[in-house]
mmCIF file of the N, C-alpha and C atoms, coordinates in Angstrom:
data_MODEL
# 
_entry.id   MODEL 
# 
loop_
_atom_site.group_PDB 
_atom_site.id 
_atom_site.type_symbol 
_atom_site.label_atom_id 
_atom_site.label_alt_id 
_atom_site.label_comp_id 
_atom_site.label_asym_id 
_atom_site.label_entity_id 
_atom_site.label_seq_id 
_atom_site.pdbx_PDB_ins_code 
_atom_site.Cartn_x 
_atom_site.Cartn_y 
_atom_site.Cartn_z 
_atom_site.occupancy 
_atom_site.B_iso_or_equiv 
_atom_site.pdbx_formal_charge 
_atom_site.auth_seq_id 
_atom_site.auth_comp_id 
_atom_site.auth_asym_id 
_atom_site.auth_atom_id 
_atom_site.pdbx_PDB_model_num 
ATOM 1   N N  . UNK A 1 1  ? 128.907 110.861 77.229  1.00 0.00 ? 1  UNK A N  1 
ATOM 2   C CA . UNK A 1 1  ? 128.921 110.227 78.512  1.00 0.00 ? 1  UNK A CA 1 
ATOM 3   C C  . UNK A 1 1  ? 127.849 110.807 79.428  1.00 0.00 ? 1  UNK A C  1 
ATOM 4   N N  . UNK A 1 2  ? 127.799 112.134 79.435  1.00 0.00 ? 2  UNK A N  1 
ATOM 5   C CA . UNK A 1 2  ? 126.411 112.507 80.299  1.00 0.00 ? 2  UNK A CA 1 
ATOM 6   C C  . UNK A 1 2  ? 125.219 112.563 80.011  1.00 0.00 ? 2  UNK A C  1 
ATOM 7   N N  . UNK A 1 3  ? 125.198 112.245 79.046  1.00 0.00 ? 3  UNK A N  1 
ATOM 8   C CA . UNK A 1 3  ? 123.673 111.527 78.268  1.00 0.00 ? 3  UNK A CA 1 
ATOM 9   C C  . UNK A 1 3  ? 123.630 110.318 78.800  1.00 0.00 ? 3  UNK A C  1 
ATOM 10  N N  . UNK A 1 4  ? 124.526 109.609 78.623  1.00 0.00 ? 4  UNK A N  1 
ATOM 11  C CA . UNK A 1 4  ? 124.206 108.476 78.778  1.00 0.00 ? 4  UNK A CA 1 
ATOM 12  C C  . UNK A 1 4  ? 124.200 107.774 80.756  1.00 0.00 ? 4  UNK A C  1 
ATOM 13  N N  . UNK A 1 5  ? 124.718 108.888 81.748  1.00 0.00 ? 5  UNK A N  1 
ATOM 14  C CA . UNK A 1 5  ? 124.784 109.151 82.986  1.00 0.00 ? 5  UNK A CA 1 
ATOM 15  C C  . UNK A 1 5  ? 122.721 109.772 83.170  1.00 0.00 ? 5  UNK A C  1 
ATOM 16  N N  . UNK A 1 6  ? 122.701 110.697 82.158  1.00 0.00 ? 6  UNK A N  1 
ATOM 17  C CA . UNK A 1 6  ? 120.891 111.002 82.537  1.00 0.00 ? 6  UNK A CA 1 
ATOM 18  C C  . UNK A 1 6  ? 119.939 110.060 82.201  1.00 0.00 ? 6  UNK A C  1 
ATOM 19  N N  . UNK A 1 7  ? 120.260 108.893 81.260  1.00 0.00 ? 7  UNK A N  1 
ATOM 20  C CA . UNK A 1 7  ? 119.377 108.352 80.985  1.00 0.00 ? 7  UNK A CA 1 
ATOM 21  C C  . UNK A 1 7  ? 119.552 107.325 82.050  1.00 0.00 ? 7  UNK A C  1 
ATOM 22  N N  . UNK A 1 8  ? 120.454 106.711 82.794  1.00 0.00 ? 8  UNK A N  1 
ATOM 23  C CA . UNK A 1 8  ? 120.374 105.981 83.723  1.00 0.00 ? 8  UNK A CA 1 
ATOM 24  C C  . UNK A 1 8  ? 119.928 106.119 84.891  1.00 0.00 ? 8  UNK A C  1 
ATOM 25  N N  . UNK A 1 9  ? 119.813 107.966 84.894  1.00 0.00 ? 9  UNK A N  1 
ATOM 26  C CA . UNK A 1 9  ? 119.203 107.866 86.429  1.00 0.00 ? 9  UNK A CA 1 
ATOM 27  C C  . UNK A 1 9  ? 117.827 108.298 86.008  1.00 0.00 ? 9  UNK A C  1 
ATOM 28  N N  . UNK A 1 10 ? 117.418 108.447 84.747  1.00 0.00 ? 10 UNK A N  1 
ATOM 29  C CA . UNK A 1 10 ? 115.783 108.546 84.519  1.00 0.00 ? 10 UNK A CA 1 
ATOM 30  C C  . UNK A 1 10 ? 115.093 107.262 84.852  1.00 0.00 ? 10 UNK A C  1 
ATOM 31  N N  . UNK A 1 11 ? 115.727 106.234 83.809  1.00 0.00 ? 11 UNK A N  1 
ATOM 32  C CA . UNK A 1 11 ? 115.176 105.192 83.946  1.00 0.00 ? 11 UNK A CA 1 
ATOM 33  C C  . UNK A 1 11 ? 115.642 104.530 85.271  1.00 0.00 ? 11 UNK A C  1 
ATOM 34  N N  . UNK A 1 12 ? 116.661 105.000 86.173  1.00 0.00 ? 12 UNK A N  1 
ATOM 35  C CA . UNK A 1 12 ? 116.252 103.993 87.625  1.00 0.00 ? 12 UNK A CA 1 
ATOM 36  C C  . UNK A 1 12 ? 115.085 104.893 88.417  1.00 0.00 ? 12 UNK A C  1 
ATOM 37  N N  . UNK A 1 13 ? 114.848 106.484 88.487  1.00 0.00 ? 13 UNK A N  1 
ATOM 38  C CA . UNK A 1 13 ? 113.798 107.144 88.961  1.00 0.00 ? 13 UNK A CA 1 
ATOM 39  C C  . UNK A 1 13 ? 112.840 106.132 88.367  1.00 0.00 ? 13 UNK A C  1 
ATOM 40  N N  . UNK A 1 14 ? 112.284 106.340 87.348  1.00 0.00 ? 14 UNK A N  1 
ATOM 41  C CA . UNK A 1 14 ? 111.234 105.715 86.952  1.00 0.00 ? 14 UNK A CA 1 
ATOM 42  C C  . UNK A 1 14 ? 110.943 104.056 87.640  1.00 0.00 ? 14 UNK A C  1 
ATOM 43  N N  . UNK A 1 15 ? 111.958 103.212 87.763  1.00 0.00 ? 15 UNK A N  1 
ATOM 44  C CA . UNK A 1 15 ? 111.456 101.887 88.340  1.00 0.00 ? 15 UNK A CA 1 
ATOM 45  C C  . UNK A 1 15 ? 111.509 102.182 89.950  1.00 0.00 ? 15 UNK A C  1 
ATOM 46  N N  . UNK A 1 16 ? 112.503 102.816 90.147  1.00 0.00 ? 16 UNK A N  1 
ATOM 47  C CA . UNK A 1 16 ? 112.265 103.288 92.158  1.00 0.00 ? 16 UNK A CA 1 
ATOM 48  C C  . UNK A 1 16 ? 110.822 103.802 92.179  1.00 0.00 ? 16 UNK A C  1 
ATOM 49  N N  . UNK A 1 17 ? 110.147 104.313 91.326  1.00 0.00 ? 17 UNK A N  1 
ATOM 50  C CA . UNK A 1 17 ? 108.703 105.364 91.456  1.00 0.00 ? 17 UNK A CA 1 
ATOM 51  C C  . UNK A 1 17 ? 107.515 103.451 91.236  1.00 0.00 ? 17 UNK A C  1 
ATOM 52  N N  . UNK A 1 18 ? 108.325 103.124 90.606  1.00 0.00 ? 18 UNK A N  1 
ATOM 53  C CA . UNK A 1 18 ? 107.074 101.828 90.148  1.00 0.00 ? 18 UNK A CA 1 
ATOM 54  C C  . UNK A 1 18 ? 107.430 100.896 91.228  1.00 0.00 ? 18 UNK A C  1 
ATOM 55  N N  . UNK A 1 19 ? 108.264 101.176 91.851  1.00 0.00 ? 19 UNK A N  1 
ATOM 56  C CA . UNK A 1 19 ? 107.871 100.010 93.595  1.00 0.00 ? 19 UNK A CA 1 
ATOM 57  C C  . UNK A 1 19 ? 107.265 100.292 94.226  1.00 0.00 ? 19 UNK A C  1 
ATOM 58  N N  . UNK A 1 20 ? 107.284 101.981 94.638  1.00 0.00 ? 20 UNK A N  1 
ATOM 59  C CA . UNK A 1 20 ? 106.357 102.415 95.796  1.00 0.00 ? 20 UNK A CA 1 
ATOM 60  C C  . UNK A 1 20 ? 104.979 102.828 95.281  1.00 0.00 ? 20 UNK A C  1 
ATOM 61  N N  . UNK A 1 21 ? 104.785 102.025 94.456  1.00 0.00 ? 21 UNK A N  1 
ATOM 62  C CA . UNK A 1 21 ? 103.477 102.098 93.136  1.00 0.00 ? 21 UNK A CA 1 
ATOM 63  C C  . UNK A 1 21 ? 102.132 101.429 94.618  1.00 0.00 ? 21 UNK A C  1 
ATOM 64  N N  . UNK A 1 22 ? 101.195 102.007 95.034  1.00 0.00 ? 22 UNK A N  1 
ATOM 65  C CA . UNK A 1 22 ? 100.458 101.654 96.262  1.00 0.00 ? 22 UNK A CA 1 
ATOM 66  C C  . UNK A 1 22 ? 98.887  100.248 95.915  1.00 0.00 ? 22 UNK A C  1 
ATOM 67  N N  . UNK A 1 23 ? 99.656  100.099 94.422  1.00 0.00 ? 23 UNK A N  1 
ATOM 68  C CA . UNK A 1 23 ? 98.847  99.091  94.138  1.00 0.00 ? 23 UNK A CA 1 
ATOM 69  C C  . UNK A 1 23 ? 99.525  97.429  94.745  1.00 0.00 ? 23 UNK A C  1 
ATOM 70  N N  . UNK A 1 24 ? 98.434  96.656  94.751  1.00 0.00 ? 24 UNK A N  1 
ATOM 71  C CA . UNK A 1 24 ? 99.124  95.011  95.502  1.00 0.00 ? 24 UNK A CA 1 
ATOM 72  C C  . UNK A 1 24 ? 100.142 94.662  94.156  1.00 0.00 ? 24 UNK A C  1 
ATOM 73  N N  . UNK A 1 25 ? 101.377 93.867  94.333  1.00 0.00 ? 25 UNK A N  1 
ATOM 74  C CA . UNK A 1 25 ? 102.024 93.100  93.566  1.00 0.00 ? 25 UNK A CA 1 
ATOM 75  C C  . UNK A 1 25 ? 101.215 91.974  93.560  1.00 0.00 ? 25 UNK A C  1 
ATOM 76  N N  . UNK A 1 26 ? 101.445 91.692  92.180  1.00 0.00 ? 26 UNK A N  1 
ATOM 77  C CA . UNK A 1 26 ? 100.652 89.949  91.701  1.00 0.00 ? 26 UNK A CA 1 
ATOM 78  C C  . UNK A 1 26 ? 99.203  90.451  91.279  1.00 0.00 ? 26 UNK A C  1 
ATOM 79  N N  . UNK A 1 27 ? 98.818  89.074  90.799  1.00 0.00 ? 27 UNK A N  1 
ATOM 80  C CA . UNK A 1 27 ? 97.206  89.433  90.214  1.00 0.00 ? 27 UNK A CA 1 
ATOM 81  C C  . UNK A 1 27 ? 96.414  89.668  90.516  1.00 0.00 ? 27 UNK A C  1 
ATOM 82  N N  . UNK A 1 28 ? 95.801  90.197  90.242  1.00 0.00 ? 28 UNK A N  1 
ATOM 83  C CA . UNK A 1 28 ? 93.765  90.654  90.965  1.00 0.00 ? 28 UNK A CA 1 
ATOM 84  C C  . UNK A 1 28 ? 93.153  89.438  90.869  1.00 0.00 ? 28 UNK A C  1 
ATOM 85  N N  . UNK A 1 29 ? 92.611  89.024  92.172  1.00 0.00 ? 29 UNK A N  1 
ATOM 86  C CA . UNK A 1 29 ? 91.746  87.914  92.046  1.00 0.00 ? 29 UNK A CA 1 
ATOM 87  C C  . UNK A 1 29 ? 90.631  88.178  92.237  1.00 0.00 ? 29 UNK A C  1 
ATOM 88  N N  . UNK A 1 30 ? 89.437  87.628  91.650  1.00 0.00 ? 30 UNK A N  1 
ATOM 89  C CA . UNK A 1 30 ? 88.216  88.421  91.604  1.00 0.00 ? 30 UNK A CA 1 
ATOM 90  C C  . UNK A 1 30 ? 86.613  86.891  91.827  1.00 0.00 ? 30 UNK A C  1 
ATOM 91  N N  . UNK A 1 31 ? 86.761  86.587  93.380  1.00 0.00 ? 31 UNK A N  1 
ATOM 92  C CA . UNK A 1 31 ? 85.549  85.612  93.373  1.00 0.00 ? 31 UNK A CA 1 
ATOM 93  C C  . UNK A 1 31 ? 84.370  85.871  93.561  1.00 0.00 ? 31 UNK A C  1 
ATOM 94  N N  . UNK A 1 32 ? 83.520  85.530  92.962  1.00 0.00 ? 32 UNK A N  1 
ATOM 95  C CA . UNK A 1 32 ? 82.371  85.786  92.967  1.00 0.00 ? 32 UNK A CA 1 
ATOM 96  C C  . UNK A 1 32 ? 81.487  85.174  93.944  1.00 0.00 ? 32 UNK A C  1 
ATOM 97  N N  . UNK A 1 33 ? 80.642  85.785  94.440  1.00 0.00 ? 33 UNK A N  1 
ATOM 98  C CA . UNK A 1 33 ? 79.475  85.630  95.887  1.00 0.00 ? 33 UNK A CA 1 
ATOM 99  C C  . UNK A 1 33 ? 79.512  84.015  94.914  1.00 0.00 ? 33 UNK A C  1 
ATOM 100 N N  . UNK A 1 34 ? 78.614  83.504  94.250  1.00 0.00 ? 34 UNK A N  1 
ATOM 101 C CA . UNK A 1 34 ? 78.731  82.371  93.522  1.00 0.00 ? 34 UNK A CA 1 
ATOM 102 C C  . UNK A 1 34 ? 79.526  81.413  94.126  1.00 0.00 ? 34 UNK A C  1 
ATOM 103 N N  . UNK A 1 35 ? 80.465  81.988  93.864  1.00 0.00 ? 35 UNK A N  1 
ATOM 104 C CA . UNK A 1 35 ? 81.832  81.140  93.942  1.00 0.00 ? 35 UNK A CA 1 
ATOM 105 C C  . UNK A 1 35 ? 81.967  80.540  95.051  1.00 0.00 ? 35 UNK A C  1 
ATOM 106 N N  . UNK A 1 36 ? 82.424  81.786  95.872  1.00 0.00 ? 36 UNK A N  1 
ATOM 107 C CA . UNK A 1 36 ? 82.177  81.460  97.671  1.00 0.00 ? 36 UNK A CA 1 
ATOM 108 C C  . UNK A 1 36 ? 81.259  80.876  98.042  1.00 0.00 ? 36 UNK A C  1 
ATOM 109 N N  . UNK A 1 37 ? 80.252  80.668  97.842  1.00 0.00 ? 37 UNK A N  1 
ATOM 110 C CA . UNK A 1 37 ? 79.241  79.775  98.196  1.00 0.00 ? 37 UNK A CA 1 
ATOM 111 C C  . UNK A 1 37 ? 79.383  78.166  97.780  1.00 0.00 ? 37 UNK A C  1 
ATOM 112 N N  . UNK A 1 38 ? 79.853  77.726  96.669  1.00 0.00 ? 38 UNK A N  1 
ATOM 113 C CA . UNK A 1 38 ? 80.002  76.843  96.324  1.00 0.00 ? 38 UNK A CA 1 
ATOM 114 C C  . UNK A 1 38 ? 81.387  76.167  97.130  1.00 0.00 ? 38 UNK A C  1 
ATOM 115 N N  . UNK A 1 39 ? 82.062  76.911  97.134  1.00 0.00 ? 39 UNK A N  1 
ATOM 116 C CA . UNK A 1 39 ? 83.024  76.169  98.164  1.00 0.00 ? 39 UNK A CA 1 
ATOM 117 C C  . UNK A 1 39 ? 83.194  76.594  99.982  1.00 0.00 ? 39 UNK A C  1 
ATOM 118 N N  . UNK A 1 40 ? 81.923  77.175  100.190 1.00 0.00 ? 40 UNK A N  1 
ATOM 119 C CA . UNK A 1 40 ? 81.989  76.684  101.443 1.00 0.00 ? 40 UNK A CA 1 
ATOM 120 C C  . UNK A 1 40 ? 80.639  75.755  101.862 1.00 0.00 ? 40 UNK A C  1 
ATOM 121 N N  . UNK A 1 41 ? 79.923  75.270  100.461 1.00 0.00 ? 41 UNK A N  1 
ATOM 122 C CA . UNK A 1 41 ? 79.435  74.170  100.460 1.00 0.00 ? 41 UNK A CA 1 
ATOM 123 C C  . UNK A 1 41 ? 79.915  72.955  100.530 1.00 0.00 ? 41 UNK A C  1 
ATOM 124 N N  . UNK A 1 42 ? 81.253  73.068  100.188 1.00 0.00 ? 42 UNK A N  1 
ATOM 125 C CA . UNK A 1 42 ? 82.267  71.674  99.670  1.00 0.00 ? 42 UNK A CA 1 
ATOM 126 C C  . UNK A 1 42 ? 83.081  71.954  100.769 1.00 0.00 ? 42 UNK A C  1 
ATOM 127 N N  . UNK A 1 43 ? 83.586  72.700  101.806 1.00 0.00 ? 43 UNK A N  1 
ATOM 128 C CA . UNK A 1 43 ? 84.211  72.969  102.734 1.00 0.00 ? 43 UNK A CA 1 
ATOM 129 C C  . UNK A 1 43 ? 83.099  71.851  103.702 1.00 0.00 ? 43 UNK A C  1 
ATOM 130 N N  . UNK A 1 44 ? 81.700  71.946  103.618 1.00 0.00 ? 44 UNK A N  1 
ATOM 131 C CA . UNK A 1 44 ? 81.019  71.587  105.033 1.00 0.00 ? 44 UNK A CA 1 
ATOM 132 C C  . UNK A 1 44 ? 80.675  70.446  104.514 1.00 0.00 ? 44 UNK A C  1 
ATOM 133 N N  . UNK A 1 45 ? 80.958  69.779  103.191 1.00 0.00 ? 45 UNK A N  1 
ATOM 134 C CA . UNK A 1 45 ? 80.810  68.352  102.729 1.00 0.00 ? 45 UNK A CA 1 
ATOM 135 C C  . UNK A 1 45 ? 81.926  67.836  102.902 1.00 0.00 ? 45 UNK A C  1 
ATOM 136 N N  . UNK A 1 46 ? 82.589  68.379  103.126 1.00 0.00 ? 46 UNK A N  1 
ATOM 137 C CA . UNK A 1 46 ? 84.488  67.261  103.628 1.00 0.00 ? 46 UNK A CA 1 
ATOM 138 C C  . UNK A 1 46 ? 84.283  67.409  104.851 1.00 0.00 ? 46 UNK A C  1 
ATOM 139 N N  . UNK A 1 47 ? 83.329  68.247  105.792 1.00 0.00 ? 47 UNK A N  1 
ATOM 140 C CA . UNK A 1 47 ? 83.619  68.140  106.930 1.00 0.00 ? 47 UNK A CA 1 
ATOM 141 C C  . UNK A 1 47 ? 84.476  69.087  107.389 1.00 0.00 ? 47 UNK A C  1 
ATOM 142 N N  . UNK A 1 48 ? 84.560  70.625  106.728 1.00 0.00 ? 48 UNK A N  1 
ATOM 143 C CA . UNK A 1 48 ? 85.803  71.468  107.352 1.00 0.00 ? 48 UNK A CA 1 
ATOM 144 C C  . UNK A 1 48 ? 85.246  72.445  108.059 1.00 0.00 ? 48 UNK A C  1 
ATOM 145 N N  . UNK A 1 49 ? 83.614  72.703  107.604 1.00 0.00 ? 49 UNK A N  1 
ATOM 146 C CA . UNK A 1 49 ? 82.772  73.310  108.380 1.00 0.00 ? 49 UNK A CA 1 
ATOM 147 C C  . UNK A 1 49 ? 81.549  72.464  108.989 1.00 0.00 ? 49 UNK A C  1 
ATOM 148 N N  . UNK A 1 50 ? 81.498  73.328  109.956 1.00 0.00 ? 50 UNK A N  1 
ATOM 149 C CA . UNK A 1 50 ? 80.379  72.347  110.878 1.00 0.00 ? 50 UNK A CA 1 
ATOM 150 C C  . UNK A 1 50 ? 79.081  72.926  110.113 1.00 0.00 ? 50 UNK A C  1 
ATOM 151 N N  . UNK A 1 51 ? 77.817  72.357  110.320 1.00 0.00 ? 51 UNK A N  1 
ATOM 152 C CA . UNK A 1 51 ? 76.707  72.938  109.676 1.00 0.00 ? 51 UNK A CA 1 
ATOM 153 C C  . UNK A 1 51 ? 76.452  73.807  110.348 1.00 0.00 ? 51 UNK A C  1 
ATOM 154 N N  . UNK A 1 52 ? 77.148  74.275  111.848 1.00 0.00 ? 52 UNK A N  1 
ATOM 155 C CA . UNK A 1 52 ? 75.921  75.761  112.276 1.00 0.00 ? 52 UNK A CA 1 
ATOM 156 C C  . UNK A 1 52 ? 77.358  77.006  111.727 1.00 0.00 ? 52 UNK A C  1 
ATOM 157 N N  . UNK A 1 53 ? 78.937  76.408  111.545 1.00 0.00 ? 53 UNK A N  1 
ATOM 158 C CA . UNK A 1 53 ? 79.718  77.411  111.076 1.00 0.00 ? 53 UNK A CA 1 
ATOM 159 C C  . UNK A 1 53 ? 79.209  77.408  109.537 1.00 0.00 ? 53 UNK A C  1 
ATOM 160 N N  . UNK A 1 54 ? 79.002  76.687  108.737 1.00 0.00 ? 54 UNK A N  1 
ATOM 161 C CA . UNK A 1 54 ? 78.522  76.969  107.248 1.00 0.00 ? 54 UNK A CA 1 
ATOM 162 C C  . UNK A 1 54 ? 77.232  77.355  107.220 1.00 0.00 ? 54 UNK A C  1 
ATOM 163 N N  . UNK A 1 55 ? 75.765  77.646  107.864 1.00 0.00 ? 55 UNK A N  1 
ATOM 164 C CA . UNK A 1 55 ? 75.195  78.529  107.468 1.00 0.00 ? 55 UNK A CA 1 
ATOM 165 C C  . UNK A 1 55 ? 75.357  80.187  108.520 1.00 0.00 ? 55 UNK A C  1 
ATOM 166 N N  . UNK A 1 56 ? 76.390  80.424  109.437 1.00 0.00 ? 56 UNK A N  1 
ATOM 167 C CA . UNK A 1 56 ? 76.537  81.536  109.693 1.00 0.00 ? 56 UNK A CA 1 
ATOM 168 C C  . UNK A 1 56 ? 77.499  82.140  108.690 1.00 0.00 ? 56 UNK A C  1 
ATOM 169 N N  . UNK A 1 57 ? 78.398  81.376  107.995 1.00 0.00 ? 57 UNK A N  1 
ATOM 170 C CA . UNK A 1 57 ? 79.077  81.897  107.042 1.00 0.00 ? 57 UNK A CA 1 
ATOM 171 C C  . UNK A 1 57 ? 78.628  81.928  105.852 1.00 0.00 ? 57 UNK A C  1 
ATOM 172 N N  . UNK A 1 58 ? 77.332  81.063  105.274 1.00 0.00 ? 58 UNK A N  1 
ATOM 173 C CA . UNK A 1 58 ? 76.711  81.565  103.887 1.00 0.00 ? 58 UNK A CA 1 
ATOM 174 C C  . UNK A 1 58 ? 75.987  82.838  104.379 1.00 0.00 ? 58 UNK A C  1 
ATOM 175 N N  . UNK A 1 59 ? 75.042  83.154  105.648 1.00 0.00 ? 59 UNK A N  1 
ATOM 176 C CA . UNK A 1 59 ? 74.186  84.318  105.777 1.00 0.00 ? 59 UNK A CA 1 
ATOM 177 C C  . UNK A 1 59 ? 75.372  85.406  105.912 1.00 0.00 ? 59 UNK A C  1 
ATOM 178 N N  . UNK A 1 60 ? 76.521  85.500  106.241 1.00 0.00 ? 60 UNK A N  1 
ATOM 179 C CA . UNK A 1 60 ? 77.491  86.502  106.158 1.00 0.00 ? 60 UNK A CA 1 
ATOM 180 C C  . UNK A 1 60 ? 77.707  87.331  104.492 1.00 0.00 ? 60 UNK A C  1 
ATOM 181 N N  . UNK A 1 61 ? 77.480  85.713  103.819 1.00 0.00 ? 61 UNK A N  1 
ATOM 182 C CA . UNK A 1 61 ? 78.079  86.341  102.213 1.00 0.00 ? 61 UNK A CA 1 
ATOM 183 C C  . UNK A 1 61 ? 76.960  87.057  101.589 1.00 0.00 ? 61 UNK A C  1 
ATOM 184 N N  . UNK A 1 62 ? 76.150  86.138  102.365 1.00 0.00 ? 62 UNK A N  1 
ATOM 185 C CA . UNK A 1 62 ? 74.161  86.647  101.156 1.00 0.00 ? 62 UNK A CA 1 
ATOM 186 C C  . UNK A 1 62 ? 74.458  87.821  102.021 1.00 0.00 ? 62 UNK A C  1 
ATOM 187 N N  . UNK A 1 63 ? 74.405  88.316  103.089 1.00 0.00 ? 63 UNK A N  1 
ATOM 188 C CA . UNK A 1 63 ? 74.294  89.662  103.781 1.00 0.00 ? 63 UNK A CA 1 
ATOM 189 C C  . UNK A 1 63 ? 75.274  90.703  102.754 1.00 0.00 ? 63 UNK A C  1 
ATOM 190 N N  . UNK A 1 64 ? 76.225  90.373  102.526 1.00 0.00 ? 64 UNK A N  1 
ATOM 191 C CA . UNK A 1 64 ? 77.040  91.303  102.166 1.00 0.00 ? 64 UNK A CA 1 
ATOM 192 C C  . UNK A 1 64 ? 76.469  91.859  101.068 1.00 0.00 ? 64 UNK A C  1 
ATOM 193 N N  . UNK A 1 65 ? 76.021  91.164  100.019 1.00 0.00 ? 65 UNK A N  1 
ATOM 194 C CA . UNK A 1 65 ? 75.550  92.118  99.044  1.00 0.00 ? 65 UNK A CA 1 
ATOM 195 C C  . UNK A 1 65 ? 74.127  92.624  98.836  1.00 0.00 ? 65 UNK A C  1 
ATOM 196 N N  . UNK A 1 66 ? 73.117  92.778  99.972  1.00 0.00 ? 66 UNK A N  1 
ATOM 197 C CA . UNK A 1 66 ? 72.228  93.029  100.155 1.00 0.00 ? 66 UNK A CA 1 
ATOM 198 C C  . UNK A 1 66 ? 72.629  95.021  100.767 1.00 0.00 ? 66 UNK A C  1 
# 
């Protein structure tokens, strides 16, 4: 019985330790400068950006990785 009392509070330590784990829950999303560009090209072709907000926001992205 107290074996089986230690292994229950190992394995709940162990998942209480993997919540306060300081990584994000859910997947890594990973877009590429590319990417972003292409859809805030298609953002200012539907009309969701104005043309002087879509090229202050493409020179934001080209800036960034310069």
């Amino acid at each position: 019985m107290k074996l089986s009392h230690s292994l229950v509070a190992i394995v709940a330590a162990c998942v209480l330790a993997a919540c306060s784990s300081p990584k994000p829950a859910g997947p890594r999303i990973d877009v590429t400068i590319g990417q972003q560009l292409i859809e805030l090209k298609e953002a200012r072709d539907v009309g969701a950006l104005s043309e002087k907000e879509y090229a202050r926001q493409k020179k934001a992205l080209i800036d960034s990785i310069q």
